[in-house]
N, CA, C and O atoms as CSV, one atom per row, in Angstrom:
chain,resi,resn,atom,element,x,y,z
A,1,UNK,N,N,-57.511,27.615,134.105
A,1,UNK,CA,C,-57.698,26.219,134.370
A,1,UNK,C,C,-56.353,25.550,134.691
A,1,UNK,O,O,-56.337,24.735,135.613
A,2,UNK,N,N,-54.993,25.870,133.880
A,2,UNK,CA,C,-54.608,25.440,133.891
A,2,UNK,C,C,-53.294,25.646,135.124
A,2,UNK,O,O,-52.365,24.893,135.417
A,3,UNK,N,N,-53.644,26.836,135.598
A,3,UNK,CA,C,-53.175,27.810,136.873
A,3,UNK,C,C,-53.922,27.059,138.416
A,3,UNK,O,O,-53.292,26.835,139.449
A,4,UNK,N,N,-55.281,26.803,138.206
A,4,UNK,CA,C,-55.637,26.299,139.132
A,4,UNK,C,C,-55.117,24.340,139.386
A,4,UNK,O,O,-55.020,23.896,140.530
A,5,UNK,N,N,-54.884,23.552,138.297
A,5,UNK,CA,C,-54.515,23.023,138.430
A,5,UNK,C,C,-53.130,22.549,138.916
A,5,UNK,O,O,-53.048,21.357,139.213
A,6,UNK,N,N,-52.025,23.324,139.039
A,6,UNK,CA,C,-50.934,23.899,139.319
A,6,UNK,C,C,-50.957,23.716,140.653
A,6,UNK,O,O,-50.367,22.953,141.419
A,7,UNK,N,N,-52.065,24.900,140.825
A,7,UNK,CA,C,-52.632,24.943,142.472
A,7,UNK,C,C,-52.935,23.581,143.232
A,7,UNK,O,O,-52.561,23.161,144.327
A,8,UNK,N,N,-53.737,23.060,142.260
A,8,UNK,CA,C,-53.920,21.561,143.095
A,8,UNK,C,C,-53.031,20.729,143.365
A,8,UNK,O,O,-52.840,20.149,144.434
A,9,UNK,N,N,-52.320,20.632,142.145
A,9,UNK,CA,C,-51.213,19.482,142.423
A,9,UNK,C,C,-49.990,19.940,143.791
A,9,UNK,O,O,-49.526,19.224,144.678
A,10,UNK,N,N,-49.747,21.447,143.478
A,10,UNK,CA,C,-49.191,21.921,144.492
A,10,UNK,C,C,-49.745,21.682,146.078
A,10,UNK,O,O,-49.089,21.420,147.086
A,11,UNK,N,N,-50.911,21.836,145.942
A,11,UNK,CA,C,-51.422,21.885,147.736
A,11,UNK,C,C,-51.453,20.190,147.998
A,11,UNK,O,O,-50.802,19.970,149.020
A,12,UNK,N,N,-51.807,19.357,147.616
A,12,UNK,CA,C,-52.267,17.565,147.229
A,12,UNK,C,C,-50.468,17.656,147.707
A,12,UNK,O,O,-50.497,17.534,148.932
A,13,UNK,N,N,-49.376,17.771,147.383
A,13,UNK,CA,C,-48.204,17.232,147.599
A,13,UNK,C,C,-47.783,17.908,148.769
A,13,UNK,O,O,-46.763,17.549,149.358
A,14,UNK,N,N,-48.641,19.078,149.249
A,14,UNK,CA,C,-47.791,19.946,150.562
A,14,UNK,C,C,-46.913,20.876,150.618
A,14,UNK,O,O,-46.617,21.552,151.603
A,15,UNK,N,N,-46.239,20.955,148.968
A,15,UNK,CA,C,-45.495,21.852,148.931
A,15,UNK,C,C,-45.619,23.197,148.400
A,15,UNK,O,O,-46.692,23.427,147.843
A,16,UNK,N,N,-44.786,24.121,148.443
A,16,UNK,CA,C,-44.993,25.410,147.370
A,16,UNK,C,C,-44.598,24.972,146.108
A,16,UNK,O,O,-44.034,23.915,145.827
A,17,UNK,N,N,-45.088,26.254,145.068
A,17,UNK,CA,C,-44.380,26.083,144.325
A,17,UNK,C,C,-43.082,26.088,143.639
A,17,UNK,O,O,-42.669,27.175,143.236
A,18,UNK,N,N,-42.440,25.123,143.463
A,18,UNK,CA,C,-41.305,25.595,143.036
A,18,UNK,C,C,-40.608,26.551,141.744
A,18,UNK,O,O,-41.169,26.322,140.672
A,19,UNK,N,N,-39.843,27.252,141.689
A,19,UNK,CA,C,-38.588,27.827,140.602
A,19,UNK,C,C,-39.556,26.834,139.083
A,19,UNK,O,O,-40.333,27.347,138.278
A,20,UNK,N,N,-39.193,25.592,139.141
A,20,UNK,CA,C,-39.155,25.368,137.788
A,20,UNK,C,C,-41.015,24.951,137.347
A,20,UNK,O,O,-41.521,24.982,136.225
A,21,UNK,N,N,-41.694,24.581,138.696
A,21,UNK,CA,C,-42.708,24.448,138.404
A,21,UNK,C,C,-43.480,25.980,138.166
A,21,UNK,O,O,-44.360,25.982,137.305
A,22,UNK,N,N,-43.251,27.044,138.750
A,22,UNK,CA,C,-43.321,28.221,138.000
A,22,UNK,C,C,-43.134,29.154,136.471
A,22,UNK,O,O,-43.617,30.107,135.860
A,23,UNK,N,N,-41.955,27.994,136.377
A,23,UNK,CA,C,-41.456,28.664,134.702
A,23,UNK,C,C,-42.245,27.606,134.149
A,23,UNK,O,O,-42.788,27.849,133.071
A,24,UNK,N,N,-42.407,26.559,134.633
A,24,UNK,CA,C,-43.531,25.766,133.495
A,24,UNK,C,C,-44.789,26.267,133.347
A,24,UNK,O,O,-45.341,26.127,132.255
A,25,UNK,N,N,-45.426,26.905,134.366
A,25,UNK,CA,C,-47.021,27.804,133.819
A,25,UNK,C,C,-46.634,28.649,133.588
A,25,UNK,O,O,-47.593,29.185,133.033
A,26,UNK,N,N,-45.508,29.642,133.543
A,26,UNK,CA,C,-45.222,30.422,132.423
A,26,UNK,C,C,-45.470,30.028,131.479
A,26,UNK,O,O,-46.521,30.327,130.913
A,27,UNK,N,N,-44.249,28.907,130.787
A,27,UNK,CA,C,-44.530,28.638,129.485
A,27,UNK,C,C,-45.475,28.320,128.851
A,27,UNK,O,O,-45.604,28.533,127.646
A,28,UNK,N,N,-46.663,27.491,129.921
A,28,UNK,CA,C,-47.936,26.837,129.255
A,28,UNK,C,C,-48.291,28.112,129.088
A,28,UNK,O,O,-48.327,28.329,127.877
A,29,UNK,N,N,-48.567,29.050,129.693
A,29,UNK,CA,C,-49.210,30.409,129.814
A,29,UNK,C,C,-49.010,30.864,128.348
A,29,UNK,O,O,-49.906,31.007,127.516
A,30,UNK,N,N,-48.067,31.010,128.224
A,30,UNK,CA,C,-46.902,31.949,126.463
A,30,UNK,C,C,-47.830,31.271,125.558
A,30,UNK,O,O,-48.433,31.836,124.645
A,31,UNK,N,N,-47.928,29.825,125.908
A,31,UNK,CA,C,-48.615,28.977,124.365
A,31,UNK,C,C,-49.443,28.894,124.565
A,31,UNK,O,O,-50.106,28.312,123.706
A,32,UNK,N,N,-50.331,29.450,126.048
A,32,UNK,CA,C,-51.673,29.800,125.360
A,32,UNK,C,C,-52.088,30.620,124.845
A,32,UNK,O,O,-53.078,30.507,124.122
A,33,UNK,N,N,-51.417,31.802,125.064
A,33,UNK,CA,C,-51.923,33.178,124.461
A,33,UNK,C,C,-51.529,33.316,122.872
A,33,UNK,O,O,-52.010,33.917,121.913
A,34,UNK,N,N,-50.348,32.405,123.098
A,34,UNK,CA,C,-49.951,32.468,121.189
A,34,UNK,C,C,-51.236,31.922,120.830
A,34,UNK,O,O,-52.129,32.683,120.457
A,35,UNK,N,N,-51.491,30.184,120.936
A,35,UNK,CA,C,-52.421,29.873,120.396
A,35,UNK,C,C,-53.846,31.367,120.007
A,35,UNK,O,O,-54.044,31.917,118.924
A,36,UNK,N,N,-54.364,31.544,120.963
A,36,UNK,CA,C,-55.295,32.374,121.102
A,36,UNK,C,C,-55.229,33.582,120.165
A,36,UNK,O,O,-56.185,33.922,119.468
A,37,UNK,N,N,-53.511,34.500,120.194
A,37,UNK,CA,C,-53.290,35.168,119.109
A,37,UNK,C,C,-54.077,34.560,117.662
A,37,UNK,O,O,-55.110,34.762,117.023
A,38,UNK,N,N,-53.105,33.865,117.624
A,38,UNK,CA,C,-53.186,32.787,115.987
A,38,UNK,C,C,-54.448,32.696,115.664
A,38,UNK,O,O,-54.869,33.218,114.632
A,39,UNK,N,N,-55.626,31.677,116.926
A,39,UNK,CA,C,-56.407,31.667,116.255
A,39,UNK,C,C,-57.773,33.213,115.969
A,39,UNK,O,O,-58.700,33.217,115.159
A,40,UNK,N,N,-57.372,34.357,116.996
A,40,UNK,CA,C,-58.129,35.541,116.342
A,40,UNK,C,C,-58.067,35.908,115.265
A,40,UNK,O,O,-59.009,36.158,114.513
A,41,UNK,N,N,-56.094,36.045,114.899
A,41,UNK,CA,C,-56.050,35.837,113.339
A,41,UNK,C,C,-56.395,35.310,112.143
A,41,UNK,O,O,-56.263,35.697,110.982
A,42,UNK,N,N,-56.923,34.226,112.719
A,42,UNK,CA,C,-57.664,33.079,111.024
A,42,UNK,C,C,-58.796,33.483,111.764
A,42,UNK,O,O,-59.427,32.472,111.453
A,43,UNK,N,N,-59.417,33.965,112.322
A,43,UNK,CA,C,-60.819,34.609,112.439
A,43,UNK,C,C,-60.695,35.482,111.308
A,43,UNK,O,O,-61.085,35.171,110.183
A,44,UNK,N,N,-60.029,36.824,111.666
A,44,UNK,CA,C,-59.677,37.987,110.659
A,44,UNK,C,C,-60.274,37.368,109.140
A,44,UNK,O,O,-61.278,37.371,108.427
A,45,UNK,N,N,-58.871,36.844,109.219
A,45,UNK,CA,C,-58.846,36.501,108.000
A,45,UNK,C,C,-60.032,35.811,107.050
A,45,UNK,O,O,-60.144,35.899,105.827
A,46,UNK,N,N,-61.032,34.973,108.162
A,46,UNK,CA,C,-61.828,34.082,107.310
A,46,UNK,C,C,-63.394,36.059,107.150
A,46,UNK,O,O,-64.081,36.393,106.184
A,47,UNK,N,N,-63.328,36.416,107.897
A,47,UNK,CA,C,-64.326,37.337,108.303
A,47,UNK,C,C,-63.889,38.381,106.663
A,47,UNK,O,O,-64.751,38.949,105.992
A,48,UNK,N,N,-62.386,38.393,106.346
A,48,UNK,CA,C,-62.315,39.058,105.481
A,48,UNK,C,C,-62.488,38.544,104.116
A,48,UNK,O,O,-62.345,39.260,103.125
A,49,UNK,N,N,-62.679,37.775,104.087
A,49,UNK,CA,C,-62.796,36.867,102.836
A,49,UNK,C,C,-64.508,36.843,102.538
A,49,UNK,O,O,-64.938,36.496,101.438
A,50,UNK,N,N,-65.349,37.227,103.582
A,50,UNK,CA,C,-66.586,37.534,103.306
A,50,UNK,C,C,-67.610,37.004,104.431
A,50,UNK,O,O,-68.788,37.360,104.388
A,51,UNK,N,N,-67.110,36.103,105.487
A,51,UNK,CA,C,-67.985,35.233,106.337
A,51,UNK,C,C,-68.506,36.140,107.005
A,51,UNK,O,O,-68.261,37.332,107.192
A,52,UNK,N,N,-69.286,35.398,107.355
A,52,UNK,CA,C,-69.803,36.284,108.555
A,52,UNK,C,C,-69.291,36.552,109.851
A,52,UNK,O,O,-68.185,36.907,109.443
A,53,UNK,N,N,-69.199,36.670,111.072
A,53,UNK,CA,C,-68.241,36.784,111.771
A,53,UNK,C,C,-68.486,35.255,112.803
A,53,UNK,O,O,-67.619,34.696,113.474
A,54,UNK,N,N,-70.103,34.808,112.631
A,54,UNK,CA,C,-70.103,33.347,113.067
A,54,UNK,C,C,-69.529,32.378,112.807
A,54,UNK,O,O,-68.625,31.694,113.288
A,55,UNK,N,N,-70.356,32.388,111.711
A,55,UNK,CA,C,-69.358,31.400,110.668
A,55,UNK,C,C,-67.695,31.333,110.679
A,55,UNK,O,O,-66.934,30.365,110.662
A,56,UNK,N,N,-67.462,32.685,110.711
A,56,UNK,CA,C,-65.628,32.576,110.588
A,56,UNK,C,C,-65.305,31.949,111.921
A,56,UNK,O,O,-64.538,30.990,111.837
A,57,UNK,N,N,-65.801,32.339,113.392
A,57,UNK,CA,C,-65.372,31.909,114.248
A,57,UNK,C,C,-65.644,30.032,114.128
A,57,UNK,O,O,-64.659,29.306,114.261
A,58,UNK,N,N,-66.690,29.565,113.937
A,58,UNK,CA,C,-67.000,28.414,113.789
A,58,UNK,C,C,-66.182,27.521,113.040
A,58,UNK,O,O,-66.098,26.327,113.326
A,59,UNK,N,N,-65.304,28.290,111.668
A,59,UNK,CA,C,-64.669,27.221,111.048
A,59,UNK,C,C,-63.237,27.870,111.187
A,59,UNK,O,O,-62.281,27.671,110.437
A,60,UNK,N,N,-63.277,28.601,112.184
A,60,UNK,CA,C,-61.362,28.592,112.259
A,60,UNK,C,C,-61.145,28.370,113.398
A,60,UNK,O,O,-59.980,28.599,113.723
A,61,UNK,N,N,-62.094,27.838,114.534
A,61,UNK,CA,C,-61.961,27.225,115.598
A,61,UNK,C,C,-61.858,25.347,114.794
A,61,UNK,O,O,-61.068,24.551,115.302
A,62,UNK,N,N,-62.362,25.099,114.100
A,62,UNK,CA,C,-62.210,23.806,113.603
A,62,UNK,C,C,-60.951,23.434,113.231
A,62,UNK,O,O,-60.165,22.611,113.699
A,63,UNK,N,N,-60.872,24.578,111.823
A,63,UNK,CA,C,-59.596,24.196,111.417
A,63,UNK,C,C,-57.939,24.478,112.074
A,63,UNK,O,O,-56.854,24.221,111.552
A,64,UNK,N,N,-58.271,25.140,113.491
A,64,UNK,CA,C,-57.363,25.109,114.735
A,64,UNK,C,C,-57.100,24.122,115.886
A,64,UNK,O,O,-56.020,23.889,116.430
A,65,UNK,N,N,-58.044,23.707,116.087
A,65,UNK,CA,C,-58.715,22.582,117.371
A,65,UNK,C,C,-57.555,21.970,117.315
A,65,UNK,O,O,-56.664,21.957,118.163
A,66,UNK,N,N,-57.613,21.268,115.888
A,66,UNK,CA,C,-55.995,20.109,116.396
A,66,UNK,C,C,-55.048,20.403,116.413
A,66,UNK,O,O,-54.361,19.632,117.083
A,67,UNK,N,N,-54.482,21.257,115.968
A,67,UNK,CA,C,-52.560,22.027,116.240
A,67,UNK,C,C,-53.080,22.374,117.515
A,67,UNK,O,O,-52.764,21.503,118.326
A,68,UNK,N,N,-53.686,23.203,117.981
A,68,UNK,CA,C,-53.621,23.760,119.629
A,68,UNK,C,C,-53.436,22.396,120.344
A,68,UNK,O,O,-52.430,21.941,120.888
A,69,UNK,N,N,-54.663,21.871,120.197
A,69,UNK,CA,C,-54.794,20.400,120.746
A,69,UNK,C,C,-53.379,19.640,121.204
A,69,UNK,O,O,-52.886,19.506,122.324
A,70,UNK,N,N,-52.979,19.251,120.047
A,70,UNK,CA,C,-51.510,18.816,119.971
A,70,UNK,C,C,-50.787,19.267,120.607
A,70,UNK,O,O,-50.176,18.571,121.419
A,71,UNK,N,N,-50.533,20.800,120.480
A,71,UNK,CA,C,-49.233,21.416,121.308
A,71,UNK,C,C,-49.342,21.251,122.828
A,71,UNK,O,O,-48.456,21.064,123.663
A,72,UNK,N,N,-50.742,21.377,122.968
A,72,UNK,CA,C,-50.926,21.794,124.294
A,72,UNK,C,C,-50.595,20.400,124.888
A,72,UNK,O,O,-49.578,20.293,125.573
A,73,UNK,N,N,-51.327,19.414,124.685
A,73,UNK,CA,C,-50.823,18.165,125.163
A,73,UNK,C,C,-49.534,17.434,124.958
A,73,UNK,O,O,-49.179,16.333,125.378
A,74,UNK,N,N,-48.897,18.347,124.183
A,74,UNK,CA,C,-47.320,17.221,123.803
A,74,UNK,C,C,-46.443,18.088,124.945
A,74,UNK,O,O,-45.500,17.597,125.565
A,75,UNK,N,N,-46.970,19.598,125.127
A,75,UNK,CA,C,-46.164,20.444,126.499
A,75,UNK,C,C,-46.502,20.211,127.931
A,75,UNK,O,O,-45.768,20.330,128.913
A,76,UNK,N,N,-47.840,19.833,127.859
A,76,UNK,CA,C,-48.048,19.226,129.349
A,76,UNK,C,C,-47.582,17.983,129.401
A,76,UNK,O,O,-47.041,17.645,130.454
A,77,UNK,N,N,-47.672,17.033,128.321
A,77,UNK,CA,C,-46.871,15.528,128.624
A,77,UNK,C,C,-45.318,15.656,128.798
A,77,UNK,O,O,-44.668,14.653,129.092
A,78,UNK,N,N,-44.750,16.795,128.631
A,78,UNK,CA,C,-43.444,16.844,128.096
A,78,UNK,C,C,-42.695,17.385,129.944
A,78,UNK,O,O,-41.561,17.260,130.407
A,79,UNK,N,N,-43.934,17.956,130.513
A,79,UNK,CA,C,-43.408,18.813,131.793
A,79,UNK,C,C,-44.220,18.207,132.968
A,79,UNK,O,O,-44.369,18.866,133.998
A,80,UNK,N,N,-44.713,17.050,132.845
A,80,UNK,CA,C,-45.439,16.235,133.419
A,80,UNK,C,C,-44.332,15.388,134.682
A,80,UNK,O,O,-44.794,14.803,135.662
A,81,UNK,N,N,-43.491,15.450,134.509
A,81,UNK,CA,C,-42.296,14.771,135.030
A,81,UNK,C,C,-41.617,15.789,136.202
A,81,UNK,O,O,-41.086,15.312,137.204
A,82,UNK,N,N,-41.692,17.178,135.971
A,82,UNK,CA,C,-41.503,18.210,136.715
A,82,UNK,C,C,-42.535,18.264,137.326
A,82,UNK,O,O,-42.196,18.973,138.273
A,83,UNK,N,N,-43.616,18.015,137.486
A,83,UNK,CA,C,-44.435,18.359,138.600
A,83,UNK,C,C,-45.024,16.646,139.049
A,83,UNK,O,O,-46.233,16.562,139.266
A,84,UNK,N,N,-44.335,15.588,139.153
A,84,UNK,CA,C,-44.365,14.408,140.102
A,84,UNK,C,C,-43.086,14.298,140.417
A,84,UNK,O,O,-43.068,13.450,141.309
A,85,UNK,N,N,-41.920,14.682,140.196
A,85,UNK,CA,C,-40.683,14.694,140.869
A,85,UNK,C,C,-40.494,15.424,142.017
A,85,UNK,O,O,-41.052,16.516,141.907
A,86,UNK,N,N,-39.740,15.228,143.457
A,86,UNK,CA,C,-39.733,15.617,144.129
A,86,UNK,C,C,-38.340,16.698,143.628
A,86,UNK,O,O,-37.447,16.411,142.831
A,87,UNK,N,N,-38.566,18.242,144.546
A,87,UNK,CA,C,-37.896,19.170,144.623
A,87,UNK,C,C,-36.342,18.946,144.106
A,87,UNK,O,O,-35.851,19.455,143.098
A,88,UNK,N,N,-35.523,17.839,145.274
A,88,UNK,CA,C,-34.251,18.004,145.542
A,88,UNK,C,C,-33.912,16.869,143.625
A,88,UNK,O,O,-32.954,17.121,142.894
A,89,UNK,N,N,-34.711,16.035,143.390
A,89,UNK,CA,C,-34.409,15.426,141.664
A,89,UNK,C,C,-34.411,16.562,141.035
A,89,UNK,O,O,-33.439,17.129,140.535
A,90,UNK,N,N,-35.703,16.962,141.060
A,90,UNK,CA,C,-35.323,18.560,140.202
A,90,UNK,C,C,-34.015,19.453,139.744
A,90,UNK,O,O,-33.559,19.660,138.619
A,91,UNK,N,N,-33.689,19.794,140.729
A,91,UNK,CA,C,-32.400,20.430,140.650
A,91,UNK,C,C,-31.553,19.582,140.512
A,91,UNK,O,O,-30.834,19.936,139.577
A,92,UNK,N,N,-31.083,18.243,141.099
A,92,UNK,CA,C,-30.152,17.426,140.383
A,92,UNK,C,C,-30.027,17.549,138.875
A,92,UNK,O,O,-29.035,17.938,138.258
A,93,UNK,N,N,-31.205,17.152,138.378
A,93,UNK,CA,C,-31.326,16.832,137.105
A,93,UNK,C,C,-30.930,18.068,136.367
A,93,UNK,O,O,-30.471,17.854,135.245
A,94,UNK,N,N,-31.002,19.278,136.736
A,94,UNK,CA,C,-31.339,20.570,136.004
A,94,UNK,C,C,-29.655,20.626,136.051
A,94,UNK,O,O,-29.078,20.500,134.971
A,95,UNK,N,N,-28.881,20.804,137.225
A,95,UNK,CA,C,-27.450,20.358,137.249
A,95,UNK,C,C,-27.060,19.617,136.820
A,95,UNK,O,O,-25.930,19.445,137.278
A,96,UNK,N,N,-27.338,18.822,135.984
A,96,UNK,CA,C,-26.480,17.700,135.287
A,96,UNK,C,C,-26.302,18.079,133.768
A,96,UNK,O,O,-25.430,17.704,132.985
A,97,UNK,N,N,-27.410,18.960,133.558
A,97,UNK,CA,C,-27.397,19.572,131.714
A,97,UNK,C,C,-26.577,20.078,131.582
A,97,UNK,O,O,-26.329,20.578,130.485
């Protein structure tokens, strides 16, 4: 989803993608799969404690929803600025750190 959106914003502006707009769906990419790690793990875990394997999925998708939630939206608000900036700001800015 979040690859195809990439795509859109990319084709809607005319351009390719760039260097840094690339390492940014990387990174969203990394924190999704962590997330996803993490939450198979409190699956495990609730399944071992005796649930059933519904149930476990049902309440460790709950008690996950909002940390994923959070991250995911505080990293797209955070890189939101890299993909409405034009190319040549980009690299200014990245040169100035």
């Amino acid at each position: 989803m979040l690859r195809n959106f990439c795509i859109f914003v990319s084709i809607s502006r005319k351009e390719g993608l760039g260097f840094v707009a690339i390492l940014g769906v990387l990174a969203l990419s990394g924190m999704i799969i962590r997330n996803s790690v993490i939450l198979v793990d409190q699956i495990i875990k609730h399944v071992k404690q005796g649930e059933c394997l519904w149930d476990a999925i049902i309440n460790s998708t709950i008690l996950r929803f909002r940390p994923i939630m959070l991250t995911a939206l505080a990293a797209i608000l955070g890189m939101l600025p890299l993909f409405t900036m034009h190319k040549s700001e980009v690299l200014s800015k990245i040169r100035n750190i």
